[in-house]
N, C-alpha and C positions, 0 to 999 in steps of 0.2 A: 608470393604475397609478402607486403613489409612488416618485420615484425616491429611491434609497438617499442617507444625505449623502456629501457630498465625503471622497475618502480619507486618515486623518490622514498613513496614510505614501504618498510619492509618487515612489518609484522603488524596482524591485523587478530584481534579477537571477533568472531562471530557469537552473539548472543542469542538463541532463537532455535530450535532444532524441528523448528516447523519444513514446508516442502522449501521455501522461498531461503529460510536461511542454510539449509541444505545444501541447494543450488550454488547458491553465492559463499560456502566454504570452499566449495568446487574450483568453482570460478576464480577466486582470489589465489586459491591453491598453484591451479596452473598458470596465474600468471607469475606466479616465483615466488611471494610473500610466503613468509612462515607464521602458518592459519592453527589458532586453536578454537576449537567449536565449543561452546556450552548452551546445557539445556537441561532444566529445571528438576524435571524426570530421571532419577535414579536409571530404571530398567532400562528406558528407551539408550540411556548413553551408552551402557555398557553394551545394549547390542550392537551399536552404531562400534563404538572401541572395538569390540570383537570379533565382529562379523564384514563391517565396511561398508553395511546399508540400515536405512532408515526403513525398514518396511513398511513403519506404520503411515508416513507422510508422503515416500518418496521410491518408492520400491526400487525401481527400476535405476538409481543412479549408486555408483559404485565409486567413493571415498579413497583417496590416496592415504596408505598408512603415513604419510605425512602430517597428515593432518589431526593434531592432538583431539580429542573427545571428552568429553568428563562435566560431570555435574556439580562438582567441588571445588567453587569459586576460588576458594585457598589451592589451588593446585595450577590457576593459572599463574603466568607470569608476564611482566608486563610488558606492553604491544605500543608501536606506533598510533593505531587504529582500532579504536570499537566501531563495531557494528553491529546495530541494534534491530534484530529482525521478531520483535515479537508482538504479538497482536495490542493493538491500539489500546486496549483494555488492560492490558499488562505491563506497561510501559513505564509507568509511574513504579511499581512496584519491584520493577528492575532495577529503573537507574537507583534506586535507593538504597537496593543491593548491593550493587555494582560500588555506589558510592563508599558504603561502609566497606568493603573489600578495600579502597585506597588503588585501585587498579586504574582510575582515571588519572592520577596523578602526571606519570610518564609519559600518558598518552599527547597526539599532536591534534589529532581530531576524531569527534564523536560524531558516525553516520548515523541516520534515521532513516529507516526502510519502512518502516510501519505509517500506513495511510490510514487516517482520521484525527478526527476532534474530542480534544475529553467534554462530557459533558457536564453541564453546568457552567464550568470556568471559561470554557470556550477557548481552551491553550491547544495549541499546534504540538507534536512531537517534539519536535525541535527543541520547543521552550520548556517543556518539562525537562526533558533533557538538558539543558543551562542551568535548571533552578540545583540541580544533583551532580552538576559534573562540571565543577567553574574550571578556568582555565585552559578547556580545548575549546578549539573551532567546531560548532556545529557547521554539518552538513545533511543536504538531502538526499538519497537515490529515489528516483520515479519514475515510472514510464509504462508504458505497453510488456510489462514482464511476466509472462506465465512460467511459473516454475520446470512448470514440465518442460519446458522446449525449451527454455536456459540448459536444462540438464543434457539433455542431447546435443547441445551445441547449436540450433539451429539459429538462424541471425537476427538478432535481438539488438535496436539501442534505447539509451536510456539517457535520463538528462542528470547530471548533477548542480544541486543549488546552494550556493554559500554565498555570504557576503562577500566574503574573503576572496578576490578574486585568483590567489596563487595560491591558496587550498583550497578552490574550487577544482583546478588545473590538476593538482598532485592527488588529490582523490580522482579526478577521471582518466588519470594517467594506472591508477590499480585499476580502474575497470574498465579498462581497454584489453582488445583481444582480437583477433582475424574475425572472429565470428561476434566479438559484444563492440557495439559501437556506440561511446557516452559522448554527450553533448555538456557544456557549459550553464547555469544560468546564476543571475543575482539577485532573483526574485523567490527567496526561500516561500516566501508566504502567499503567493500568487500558486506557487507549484504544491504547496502542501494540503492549502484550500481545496483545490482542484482535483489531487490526488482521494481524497476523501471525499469529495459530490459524486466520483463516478462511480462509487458503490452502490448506494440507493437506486441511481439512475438505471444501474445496470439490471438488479432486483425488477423493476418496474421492466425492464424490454425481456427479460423471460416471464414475468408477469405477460404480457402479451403475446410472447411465444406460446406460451401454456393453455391460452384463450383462444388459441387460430386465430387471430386479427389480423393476421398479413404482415406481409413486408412494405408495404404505404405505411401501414401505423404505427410497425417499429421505427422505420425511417426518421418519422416526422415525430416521434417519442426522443430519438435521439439526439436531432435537431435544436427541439426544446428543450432539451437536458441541456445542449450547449450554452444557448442563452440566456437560463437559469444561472449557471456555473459563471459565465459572465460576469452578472449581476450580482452574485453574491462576492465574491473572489475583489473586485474593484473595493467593492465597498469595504470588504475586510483587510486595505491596505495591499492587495496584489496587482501586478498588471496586465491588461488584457491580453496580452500577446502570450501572455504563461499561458492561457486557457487553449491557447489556438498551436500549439507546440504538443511534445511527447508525453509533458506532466498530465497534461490536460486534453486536448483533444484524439491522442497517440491513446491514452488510457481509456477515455471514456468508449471508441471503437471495440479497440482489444477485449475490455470485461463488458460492452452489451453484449458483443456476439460468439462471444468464444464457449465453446464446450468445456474448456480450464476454468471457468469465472464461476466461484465460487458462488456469487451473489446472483449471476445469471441464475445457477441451478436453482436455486432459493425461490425465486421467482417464477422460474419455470411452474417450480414444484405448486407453488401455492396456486399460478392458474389452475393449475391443473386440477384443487380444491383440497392437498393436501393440508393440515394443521400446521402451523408454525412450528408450535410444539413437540411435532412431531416431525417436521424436518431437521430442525435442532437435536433430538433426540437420535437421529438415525445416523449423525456426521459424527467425527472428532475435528471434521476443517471448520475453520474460524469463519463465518461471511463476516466480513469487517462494518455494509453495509447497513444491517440489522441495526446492532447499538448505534451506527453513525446515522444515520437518518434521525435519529431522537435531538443528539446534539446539533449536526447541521439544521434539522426548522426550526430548535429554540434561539440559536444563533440569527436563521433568517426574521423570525417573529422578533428578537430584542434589534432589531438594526433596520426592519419596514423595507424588507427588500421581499419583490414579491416574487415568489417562487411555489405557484401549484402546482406542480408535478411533484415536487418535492413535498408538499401538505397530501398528496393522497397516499402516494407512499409512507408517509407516516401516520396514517389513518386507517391504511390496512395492516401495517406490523405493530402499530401500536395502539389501536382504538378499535379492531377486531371490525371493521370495515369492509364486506366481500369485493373480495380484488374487481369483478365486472360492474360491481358499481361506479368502483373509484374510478374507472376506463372512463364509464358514459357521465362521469360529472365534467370529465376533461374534455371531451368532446363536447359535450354542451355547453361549455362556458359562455360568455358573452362573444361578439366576434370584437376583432381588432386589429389595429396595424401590427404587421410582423414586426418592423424594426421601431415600434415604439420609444425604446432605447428606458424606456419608464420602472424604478424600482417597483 
């Protein structure tokens, strides 16, 4: 097999000591960059430093002592490449971090691995990211990526999005590998959109799982998920074809139906008549879904793009709505043309 060429950038900071940014110190690792990992947590690092696994996110994958570890922003040193893998909620609070650290400065470009929307402001990662770290290239990673099976090596691709089209190139040239296969794009905002509709979406098809509704319902759940995602993503400046690609279509498959889909379980769990608060309560994994469903329908509601799938979903995580109601309002709607094409 051929192996990939040498990577043009060759030091990357991972930010994130969740399963995903785990993975992807991994990943960066073997592909020759010299990886320093941070993550926010004292204890977690120093097991990670001493022992060479994440027990608590990632058990199962085993860290090259190459790879620095530590919690003490002052102990990094500065990298070609940040990468920023931490949950959508945290992001802001990073890069602010990050910013006062002065560790952006050297850098060439700033990844965003975290899928969703802040709410209220309705800013993409990316842009938080710019507002705290001027002068790198933002970039996207996104795609159909369950941690777990990154970690094993199993074959995995993924899209990267930059305006920039030869820092698009030299960040998919780092995550290339025999077994990771990135693709190119220039539609950050089409692929970011995207990347955060298929959380909620995904909640809602183990929502259905959870119910027994079958594989008809999930199907045609999913379907709807895409035409949704569509409709909002165009309207919020993306383009349609992001939706029908790895960001977007590749993602929304992988997290309805996967037993790695954080948001799936979530869903699952509530058909099934568990408490929210109590699925919350029982995890330390992130559903990124949850929070993003709040911001994605106020985003859909200020902008008159019509998206009920997405208004019941936020009517059973956030209006305390029983999940088999929200089913039978979807199914009873009015009828209509499929390709309406109509906000």
């Amino acid at each position: 097999m051929n192996q990939p060429p040498p990577p043009p950038l060759q030091s990357a900071i991972v930010f994130g000591a969740g399963s995903w940014g785990t993975a992807l110190a991994a990943l960066l690792h073997e592909r020759g960059l010299q990886v320093q990992f941070w993550g926010r947590d004292g204890a977690l690092m120093r097991e990670i430093h001493e022992t060479r696994r994440n027990s608590r996110y990632l058990a199962g994958l085993h860290l090259p002592v190459g790879i620095a570890a530590t919690s003490d922003l002052r102990a990094l040193t500065a990298a070609d490449m940040l990468v920023f893998v931490v949950p959508s909620k945290g992001i802001r609070e990073t890069a602010q971090l990050v910013a006062g650290s002065g560790l952006h400065k050297q850098a060439k470009v700033v990844v965003s691995c975290a899928k969703g929307i802040e709410l209220h402001t309705g800013k993409r990662m990316s842009e938080i990211l710019a507002e705290y770290l001027p002068g790198t290239a933002p970039a996207v990673l996104t795609g159909p990526n369950h941690a777990e099976e990154v970690s094993q090596r199993l074959a995995t691709a993924a899209v990267v999005a930059c305006a920039d089209e030869t820092v698009a190139r030299d960040v998919q040239t780092c995550f290339t590998l025999p077994w990771f296969r990135s693709y190119t794009s220039d539609d950050v905002t089409g692929v970011e959109w995207a990347g955060a509709m298929k959380n909620p979406y995904a909640i809602a098809a183990g929502i259905a799982l959870g119910l027994h509704l079958g594989d008809n319902a999930i199907a045609a759940l999913v379907t709807r998920a895409l035409a949704e995602m569509v409709r909002l993503v165009v309207r919020m400046g993306g383009k349609a074809e992001s939706c029908f690609g790895l960001g977007g279509v590749g993602d929304l498959i992988g997290t309805c139906y996967s037993e790695h889909s954080r948001n799936h379980r979530v869903g699952k769990l509530l058909g099934e008549g568990m408490s929210l608060a109590d699925i919350i309560a029982s995890t330390r994994m992130v559903a990124e879904g949850v929070l993003n469903t709040a911001s994605l329908f106020e985003a859909a509601q200020a902008h008159q793009v019509r998206t009920p799938l997405l208004a019941e979903i936020n009517a059973i995580l956030h209006q305390g709505k029983p999940a088999r109601e929200a089913m039978h309002a979807l199914l009873s709607r009015d009828p209509r043309a499929e390709m309406d094409g109509g906000r």
